[in-house]
Every structure is written in structure tokens, then in C-alpha cells.
Gaussian input, Z-matrix of N, CA and C with variables (Angstrom, degrees):
# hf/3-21g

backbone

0 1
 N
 C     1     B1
 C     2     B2     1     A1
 N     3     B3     2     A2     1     D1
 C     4     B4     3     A3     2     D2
 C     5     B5     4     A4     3     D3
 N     6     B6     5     A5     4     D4
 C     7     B7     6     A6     5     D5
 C     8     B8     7     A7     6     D6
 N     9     B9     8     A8     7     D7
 C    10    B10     9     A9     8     D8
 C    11    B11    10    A10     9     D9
 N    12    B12    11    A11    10    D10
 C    13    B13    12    A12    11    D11
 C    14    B14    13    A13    12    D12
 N    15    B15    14    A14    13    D13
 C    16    B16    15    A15    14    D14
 C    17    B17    16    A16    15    D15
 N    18    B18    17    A17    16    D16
 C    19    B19    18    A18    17    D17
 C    20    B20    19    A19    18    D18
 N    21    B21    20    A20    19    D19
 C    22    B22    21    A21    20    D20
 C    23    B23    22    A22    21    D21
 N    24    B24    23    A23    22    D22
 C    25    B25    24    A24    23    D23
 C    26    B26    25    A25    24    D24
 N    27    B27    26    A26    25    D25
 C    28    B28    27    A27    26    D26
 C    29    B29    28    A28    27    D27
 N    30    B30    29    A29    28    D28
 C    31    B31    30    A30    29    D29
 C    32    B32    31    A31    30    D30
 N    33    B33    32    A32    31    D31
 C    34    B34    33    A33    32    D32
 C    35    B35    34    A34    33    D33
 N    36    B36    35    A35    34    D34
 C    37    B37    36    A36    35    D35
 C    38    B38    37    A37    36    D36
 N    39    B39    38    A38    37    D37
 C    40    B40    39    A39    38    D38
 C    41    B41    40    A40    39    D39
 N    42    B42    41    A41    40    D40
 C    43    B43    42    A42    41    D41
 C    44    B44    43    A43    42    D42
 N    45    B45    44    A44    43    D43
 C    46    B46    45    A45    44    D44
 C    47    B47    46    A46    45    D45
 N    48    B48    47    A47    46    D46
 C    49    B49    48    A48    47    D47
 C    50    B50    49    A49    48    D48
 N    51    B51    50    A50    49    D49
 C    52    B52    51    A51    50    D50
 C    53    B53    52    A52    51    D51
 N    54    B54    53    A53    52    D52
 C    55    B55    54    A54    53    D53
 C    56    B56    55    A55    54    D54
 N    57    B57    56    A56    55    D55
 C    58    B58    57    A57    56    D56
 C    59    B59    58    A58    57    D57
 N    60    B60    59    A59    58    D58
 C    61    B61    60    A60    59    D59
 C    62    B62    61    A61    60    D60
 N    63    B63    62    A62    61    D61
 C    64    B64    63    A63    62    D62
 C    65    B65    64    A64    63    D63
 N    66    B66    65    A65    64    D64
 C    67    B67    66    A66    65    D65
 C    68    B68    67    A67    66    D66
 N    69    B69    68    A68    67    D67
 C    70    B70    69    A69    68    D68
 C    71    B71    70    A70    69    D69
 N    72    B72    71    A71    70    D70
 C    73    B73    72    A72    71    D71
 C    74    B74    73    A73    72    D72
 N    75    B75    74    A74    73    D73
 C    76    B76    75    A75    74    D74
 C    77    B77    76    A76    75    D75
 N    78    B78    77    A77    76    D76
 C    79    B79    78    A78    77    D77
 C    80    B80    79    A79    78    D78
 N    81    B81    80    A80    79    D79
 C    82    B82    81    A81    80    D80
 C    83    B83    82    A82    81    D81
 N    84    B84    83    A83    82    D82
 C    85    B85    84    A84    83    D83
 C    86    B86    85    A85    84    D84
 N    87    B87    86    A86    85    D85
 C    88    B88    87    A87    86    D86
 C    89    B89    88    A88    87    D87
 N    90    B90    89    A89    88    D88
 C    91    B91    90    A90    89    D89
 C    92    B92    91    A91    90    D90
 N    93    B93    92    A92    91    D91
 C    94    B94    93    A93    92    D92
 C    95    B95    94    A94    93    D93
 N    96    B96    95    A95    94    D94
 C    97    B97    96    A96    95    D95
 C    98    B98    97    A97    96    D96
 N    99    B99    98    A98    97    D97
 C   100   B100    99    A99    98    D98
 C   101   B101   100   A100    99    D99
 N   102   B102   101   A101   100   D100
 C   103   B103   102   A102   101   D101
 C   104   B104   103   A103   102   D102
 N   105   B105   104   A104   103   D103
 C   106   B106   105   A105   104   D104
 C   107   B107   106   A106   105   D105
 N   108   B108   107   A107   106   D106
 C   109   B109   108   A108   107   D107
 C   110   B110   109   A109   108   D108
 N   111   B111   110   A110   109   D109
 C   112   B112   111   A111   110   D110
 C   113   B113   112   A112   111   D111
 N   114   B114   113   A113   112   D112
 C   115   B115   114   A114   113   D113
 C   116   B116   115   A115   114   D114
 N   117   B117   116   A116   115   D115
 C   118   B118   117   A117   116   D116
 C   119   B119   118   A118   117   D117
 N   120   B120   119   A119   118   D118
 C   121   B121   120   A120   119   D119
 C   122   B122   121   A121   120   D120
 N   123   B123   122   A122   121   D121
 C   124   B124   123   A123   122   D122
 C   125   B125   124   A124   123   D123
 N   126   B126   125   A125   124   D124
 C   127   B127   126   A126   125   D125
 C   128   B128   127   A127   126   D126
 N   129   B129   128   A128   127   D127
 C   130   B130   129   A129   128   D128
 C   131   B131   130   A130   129   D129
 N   132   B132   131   A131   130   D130
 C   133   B133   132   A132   131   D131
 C   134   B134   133   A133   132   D132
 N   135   B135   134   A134   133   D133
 C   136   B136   135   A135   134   D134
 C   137   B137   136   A136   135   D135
 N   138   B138   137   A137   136   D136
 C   139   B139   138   A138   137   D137
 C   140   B140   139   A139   138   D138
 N   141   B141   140   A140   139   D139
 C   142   B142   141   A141   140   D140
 C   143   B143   142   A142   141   D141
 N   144   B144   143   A143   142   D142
 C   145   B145   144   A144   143   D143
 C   146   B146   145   A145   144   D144
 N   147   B147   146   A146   145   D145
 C   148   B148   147   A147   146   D146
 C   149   B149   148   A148   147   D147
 N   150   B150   149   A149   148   D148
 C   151   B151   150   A150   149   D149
 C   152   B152   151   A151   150   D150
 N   153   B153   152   A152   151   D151
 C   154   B154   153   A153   152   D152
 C   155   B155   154   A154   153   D153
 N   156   B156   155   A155   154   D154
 C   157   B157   156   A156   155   D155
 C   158   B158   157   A157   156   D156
 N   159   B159   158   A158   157   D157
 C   160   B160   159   A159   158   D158
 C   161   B161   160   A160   159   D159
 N   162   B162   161   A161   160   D160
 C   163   B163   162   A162   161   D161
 C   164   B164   163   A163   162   D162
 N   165   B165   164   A164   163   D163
 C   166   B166   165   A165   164   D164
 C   167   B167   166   A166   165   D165
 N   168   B168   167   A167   166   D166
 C   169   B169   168   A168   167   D167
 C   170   B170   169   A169   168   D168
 N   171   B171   170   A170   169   D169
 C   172   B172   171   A171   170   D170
 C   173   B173   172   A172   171   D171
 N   174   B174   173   A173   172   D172
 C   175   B175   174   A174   173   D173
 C   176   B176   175   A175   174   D174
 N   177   B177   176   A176   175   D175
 C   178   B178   177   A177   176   D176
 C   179   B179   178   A178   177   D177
 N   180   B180   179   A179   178   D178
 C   181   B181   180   A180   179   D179
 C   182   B182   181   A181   180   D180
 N   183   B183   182   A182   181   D181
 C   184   B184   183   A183   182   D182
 C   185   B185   184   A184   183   D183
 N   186   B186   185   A185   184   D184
 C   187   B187   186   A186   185   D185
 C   188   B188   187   A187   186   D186
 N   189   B189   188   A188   187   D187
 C   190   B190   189   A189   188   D188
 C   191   B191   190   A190   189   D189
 N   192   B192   191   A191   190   D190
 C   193   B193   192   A192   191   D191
 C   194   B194   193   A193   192   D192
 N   195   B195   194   A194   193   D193
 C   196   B196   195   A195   194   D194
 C   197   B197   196   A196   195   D195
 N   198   B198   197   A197   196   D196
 C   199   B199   198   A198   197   D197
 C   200   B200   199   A199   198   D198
 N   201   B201   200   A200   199   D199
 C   202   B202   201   A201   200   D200
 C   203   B203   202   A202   201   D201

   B1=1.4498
   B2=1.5170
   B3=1.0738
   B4=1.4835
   B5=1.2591
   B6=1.6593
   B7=1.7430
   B8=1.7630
   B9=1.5160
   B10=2.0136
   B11=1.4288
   B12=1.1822
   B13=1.2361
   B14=1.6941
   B15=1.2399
   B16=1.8334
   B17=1.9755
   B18=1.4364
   B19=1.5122
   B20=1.7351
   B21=1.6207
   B22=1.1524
   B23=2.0943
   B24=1.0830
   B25=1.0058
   B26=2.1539
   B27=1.3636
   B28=1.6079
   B29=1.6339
   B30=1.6199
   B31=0.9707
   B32=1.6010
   B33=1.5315
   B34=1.3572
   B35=1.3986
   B36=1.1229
   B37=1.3654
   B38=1.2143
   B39=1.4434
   B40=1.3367
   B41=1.8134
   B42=1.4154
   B43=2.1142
   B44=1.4337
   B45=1.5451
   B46=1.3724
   B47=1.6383
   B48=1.0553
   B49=1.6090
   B50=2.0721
   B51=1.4736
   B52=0.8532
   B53=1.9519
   B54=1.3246
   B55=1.4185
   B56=1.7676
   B57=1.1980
   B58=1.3575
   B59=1.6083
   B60=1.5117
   B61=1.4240
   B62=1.4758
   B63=1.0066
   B64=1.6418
   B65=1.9710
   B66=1.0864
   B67=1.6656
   B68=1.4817
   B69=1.3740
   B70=1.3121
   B71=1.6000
   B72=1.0512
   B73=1.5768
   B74=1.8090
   B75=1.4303
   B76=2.1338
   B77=1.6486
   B78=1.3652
   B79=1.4472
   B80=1.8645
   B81=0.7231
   B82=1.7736
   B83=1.4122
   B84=0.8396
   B85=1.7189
   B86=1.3445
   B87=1.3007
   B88=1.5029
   B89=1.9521
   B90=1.4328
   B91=1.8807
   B92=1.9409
   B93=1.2139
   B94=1.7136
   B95=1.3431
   B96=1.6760
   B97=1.7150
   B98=2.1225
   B99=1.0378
   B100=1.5851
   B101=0.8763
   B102=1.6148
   B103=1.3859
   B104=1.2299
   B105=1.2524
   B106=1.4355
   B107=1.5558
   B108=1.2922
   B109=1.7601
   B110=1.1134
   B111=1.7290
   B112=1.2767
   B113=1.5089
   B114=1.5472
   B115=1.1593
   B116=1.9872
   B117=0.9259
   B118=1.5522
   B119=1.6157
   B120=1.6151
   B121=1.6382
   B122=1.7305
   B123=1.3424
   B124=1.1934
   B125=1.3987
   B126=1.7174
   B127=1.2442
   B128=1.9689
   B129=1.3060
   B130=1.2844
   B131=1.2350
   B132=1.5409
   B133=1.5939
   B134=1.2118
   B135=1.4953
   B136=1.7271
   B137=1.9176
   B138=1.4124
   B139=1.6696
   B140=1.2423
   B141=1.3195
   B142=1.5867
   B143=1.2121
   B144=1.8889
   B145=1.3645
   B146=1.8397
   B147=1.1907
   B148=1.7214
   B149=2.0491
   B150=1.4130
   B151=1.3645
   B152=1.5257
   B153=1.2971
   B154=1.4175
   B155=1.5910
   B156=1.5254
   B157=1.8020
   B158=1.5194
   B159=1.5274
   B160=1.3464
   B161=1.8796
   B162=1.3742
   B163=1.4574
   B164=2.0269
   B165=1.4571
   B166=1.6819
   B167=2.0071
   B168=1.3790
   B169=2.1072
   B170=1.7085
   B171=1.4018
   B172=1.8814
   B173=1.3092
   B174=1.1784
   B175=1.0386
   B176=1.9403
   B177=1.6866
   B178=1.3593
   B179=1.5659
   B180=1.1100
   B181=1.3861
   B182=1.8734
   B183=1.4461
   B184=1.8213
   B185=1.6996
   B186=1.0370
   B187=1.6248
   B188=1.2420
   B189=1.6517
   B190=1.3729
   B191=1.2460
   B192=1.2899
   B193=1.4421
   B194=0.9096
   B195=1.7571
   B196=1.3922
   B197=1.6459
   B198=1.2097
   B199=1.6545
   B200=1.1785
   B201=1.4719
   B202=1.2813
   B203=1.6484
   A1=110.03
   A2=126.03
   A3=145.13
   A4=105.40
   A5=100.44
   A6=122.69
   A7=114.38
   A8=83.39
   A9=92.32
   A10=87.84
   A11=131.18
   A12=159.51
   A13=129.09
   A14=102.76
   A15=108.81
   A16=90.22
   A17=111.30
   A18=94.58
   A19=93.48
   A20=108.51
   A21=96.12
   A22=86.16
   A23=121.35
   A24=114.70
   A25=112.15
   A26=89.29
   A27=103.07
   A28=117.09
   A29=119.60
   A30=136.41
   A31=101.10
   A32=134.85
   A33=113.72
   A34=109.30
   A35=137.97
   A36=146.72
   A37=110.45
   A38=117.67
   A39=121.57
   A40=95.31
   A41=98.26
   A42=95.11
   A43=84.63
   A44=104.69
   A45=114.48
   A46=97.82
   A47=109.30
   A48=105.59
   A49=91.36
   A50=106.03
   A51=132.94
   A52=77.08
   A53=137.36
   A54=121.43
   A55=115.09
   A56=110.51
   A57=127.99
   A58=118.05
   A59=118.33
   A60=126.56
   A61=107.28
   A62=110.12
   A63=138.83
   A64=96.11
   A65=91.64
   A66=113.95
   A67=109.89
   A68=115.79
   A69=114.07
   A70=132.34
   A71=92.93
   A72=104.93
   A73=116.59
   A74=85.84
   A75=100.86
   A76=95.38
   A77=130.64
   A78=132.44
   A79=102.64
   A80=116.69
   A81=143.77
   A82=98.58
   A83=130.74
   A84=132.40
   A85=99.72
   A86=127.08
   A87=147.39
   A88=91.64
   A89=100.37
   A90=83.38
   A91=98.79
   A92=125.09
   A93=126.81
   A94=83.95
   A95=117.66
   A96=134.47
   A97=86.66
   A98=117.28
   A99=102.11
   A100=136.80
   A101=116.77
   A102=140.17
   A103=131.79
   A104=120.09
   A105=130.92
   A106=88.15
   A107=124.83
   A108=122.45
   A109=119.07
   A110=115.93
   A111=114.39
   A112=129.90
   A113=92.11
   A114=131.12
   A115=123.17
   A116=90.88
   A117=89.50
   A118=95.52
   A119=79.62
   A120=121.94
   A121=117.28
   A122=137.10
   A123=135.81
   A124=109.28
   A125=134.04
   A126=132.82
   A127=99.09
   A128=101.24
   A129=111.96
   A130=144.32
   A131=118.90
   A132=105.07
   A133=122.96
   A134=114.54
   A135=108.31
   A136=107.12
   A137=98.36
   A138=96.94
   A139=99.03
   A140=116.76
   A141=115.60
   A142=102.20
   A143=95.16
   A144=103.33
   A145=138.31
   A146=94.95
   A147=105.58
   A148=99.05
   A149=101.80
   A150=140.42
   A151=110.71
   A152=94.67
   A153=100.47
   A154=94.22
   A155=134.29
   A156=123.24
   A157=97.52
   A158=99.90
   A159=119.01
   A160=103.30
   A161=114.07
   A162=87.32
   A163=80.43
   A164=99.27
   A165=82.49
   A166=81.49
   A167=76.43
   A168=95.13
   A169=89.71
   A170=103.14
   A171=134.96
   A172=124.87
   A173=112.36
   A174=89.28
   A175=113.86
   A176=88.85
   A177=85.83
   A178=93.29
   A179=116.51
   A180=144.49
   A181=108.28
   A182=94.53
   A183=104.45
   A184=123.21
   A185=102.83
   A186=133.35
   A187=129.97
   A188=107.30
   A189=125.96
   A190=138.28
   A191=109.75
   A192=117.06
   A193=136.22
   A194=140.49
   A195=113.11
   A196=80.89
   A197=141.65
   A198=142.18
   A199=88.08
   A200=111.32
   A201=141.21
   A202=109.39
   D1=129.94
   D2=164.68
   D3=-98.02
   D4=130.51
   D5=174.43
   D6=-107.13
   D7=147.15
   D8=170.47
   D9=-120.31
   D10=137.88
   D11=149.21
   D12=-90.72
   D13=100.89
   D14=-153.34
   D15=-100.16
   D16=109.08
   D17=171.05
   D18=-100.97
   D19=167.81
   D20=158.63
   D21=175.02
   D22=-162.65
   D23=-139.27
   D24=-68.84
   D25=-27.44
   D26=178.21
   D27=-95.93
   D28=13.64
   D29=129.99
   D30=133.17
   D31=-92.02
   D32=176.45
   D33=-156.32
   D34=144.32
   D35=168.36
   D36=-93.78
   D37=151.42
   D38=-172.76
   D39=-129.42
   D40=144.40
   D41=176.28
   D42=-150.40
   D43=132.47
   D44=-176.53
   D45=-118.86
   D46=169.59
   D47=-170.12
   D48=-172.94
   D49=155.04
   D50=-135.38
   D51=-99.51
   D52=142.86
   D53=163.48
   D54=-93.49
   D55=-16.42
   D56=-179.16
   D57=-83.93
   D58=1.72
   D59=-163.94
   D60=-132.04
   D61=97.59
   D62=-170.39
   D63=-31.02
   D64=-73.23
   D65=167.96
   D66=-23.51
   D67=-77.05
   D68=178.54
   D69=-68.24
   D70=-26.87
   D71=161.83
   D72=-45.10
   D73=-65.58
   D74=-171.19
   D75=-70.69
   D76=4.60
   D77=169.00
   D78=-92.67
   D79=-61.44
   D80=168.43
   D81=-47.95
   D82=-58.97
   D83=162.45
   D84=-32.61
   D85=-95.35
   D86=-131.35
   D87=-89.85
   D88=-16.84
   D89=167.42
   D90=-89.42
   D91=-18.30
   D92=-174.77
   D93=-62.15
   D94=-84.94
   D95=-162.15
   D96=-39.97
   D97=-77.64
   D98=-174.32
   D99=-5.23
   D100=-77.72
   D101=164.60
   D102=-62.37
   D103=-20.97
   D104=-178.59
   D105=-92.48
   D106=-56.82
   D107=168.03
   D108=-24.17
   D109=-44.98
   D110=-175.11
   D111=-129.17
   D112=50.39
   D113=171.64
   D114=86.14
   D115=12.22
   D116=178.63
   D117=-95.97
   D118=146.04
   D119=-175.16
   D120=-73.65
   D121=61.53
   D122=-171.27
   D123=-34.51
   D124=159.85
   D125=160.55
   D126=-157.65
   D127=142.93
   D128=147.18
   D129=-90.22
   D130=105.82
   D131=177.26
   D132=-52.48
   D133=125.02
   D134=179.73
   D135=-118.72
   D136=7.04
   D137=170.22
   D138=146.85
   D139=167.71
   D140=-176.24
   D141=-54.71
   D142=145.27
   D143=-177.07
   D144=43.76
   D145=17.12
   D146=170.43
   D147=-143.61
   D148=141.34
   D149=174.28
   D150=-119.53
   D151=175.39
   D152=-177.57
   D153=-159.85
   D154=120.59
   D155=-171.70
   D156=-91.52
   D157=137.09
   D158=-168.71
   D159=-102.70
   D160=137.09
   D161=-173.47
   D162=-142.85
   D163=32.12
   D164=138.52
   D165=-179.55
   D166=176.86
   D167=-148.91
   D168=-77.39
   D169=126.90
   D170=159.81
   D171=-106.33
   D172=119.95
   D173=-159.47
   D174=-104.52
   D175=14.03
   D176=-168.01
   D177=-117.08
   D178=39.21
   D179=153.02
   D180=-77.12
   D181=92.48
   D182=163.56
   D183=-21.92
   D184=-75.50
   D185=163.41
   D186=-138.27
   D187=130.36
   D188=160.36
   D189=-121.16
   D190=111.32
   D191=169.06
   D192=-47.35
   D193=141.82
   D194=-172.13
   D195=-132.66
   D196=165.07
   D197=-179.75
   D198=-173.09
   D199=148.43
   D200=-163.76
   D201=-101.79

């Protein structure tokens, strides 16, 4: 399972989605293009305390942060 992690002012949502499921993927897509659309900052966790900013949707990216 691959996570999006939404922080923002009322604290964070989590949406996990399947990377192997066509379906959830083109869902996981169009929430990346969203948020990054409207101004949130994508990142990849790459291990404690290190990221990496993502500036278009992976989907074989573990977790991504999105912060405003």
C-alpha cells in the first residue's frame, strides 16, 4: 500500500491506495494534480528525516506528503 498524506491546517488525512490497481492509481493521480494545482508542496519520504519534492505523481512512491 502506498500513502498520500494531506497536512494542512486541521491536521492530516491519510489515503492509501493500492500501487498495483489501475483504478486507484488514476484516483491518486488526480488527488497529486489537485493539490499540487492548488498549491501544495508534494514530497517523498525517503527515510527519517530526508524527502525528496516530487513535482509530478509516482506512484511507486511509499508516501507523500503534500503541505501547503
Amino acid at each position: 500500500m502506498a500513502t498520500q498524506i494531506v497536512m494542512d491546517r486541521t491536521g492530516d488525512t491519510r489515503h492509501e491506495f493500492n500501487p498495483a490497481d489501475s483504478v486507484a492509481i488514476v484516483a491518486a493521480e488526480a488527488r497529486f494534480k489537485e493539490l499540487t494545482g492548488a498549491g501544495f508542496t508534494a514530497a517523498a519520504r525517503m527515510g527519517e528525516g530526508k524527502s525528496e519534492l516530487l513535482r509530478v505523481f509516482d506512484p511507486s512512491v511509499e508516501e507523500t506528503v503534500f503541505y501547503p
